[in-house]
FIDO-43611 format. One record per residue (C-alpha): residue number from 1; residue in one letter; x negated, y, z negated. Coordinates in steps of 0.05 Angstrom, whole numbers. Each point is the difference from the previous one (the first is absolute). Layout:
N
<seq->NUM type->a x->X y->Y z->Z>;
...
END
This chain:
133
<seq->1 type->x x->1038 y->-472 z->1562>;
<seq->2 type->x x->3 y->65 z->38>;
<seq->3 type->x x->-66 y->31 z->-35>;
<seq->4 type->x x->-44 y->-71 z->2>;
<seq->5 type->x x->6 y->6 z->80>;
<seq->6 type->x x->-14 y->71 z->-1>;
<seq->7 type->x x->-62 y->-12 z->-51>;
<seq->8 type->x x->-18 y->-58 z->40>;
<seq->9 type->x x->3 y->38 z->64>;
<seq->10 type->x x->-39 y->65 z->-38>;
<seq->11 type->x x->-56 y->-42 z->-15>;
<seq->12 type->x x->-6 y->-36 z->63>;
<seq->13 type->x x->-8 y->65 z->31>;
<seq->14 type->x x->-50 y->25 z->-48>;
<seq->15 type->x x->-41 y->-66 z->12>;
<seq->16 type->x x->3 y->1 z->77>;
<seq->17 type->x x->-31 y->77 z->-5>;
<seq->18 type->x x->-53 y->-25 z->-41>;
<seq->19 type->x x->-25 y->-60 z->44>;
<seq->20 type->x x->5 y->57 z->63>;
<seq->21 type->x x->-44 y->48 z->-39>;
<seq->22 type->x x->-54 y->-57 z->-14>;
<seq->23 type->x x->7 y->-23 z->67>;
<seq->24 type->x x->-81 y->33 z->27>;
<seq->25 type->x x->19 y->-40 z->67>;
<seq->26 type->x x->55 y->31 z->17>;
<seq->27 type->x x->0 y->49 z->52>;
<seq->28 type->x x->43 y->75 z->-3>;
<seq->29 type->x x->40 y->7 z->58>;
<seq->30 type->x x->-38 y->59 z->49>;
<seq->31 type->x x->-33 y->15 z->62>;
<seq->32 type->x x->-25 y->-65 z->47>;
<seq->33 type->x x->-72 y->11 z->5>;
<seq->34 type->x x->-28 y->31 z->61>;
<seq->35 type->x x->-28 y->-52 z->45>;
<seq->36 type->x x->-79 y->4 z->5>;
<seq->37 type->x x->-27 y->30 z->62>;
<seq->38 type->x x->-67 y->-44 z->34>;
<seq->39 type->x x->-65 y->46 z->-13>;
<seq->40 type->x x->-18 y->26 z->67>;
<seq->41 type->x x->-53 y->-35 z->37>;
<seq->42 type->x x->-76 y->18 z->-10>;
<seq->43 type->x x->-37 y->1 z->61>;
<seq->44 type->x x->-71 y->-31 z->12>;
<seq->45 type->x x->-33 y->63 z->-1>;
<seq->46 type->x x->26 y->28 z->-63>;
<seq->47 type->x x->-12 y->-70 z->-32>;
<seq->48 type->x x->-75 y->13 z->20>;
<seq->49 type->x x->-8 y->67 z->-22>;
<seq->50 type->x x->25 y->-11 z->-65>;
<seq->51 type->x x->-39 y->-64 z->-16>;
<seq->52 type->x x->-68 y->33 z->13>;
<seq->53 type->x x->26 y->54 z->-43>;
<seq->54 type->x x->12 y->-48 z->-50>;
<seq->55 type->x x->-66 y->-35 z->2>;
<seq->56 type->x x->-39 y->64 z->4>;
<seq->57 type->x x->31 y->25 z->-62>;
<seq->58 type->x x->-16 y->-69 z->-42>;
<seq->59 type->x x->-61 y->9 z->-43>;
<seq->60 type->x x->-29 y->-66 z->14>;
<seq->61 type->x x->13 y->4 z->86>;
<seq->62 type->x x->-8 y->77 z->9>;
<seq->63 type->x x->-72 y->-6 z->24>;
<seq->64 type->x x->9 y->-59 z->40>;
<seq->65 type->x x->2 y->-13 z->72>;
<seq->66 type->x x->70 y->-31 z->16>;
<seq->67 type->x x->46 y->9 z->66>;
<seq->68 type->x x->68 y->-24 z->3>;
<seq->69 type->x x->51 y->-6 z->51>;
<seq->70 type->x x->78 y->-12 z->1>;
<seq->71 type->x x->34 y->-39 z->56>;
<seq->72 type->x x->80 y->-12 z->-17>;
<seq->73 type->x x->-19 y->6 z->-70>;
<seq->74 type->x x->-49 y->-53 z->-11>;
<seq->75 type->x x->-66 y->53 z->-21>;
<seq->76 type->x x->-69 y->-36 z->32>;
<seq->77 type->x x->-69 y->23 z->-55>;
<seq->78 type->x x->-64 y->-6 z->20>;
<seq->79 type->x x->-56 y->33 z->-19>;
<seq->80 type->x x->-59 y->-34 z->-49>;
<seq->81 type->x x->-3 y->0 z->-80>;
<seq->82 type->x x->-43 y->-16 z->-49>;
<seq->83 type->x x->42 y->-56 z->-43>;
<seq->84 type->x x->54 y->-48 z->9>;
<seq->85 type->x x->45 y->50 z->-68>;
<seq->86 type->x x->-5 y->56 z->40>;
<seq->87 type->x x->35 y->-39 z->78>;
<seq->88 type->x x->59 y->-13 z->-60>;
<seq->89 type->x x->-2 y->66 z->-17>;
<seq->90 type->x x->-2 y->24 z->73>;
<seq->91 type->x x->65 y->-48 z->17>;
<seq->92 type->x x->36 y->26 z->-63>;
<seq->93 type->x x->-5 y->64 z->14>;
<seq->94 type->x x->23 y->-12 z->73>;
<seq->95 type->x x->62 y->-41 z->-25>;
<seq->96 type->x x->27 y->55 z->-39>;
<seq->97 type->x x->7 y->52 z->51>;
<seq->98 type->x x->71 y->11 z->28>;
<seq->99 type->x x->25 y->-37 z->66>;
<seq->100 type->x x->-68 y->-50 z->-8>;
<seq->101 type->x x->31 y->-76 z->6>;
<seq->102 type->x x->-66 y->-43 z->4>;
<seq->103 type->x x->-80 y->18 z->-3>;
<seq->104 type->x x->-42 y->-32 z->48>;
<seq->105 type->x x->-69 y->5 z->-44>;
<seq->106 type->x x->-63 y->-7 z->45>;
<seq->107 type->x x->-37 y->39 z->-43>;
<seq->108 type->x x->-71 y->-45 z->-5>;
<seq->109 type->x x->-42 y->4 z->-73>;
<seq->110 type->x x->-78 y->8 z->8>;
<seq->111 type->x x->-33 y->-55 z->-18>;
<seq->112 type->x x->-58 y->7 z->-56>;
<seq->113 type->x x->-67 y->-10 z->4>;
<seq->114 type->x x->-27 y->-64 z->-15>;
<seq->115 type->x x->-47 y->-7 z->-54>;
<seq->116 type->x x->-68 y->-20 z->14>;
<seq->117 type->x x->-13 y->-75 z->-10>;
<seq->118 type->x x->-38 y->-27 z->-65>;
<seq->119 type->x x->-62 y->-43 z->41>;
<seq->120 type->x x->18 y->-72 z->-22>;
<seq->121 type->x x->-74 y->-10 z->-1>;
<seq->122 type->x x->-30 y->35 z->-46>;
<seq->123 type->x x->-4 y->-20 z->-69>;
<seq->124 type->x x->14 y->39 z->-66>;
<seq->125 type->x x->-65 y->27 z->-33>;
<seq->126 type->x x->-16 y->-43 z->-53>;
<seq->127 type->x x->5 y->32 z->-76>;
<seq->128 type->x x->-49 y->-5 z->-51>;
<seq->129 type->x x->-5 y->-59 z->-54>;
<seq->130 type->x x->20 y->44 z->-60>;
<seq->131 type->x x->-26 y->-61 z->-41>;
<seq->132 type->x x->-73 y->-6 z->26>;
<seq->133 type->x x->-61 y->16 z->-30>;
END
């Protein structure tokens, strides 16, 4: 009687390590983890300066006319482009730079030219009667 409690104890053991060791959610005693600090505060001006860094450098913006401006964050474009892709591109850009929390896009898109007007009244040149003699 003596060695079935011993057995049964041996293998109760042995099964109680196992289910630890497959245990993936279980968590080692150790360190607490260091609280996170808050990332310092960007101010307006650096905000500015390093979005119209970021624009010049972008292939499809480098050559274009744009001026931004930060208040509390919020960075104000202006400028004018020639299509509606490249204002996205423009406010993309802007969104990714550090310390940016909304972009104010004012930036306008040039409107094409207009194609010249077919004259209603004129009439298509009539073809020739492949069938006449």
């Amino acid at each position: 009687m003596k060695r079935i409690i011993v057995v049964s104890l041996l293998g109760l053991a042995l099964v109680s390590g196992a289910f630890a060791a497959q245990n993936k959610n279980a968590k080692a005693p150790g360190k607490p983890a260091a609280p996170k600090t808050a990332a310092a505060p960007v101010d307006d001006a650096t905000i500015t300066a390093a979005v119209k860094d970021k624009l010049s450098k972008t292939p499809s913006l480098k050559d274009a006319a744009i001026n931004a401006a930060t208040k509390d964050g919020v960075v104000t474009l202006t400028g004018v482009l020639k299509t509606g892709g490249l204002k996205g591109v423009a406010t993309n850009v802007t969104k990714s730079v550090k310390g940016v929390k909304k972009v104010d896009n004012q930036i306008t898109v040039e409107a094409k030219a207009k194609a010249p007007a077919a004259n209603k009244n004129t009439k298509p040149a009539k073809t020739a009667n492949k069938n006449a003699k």
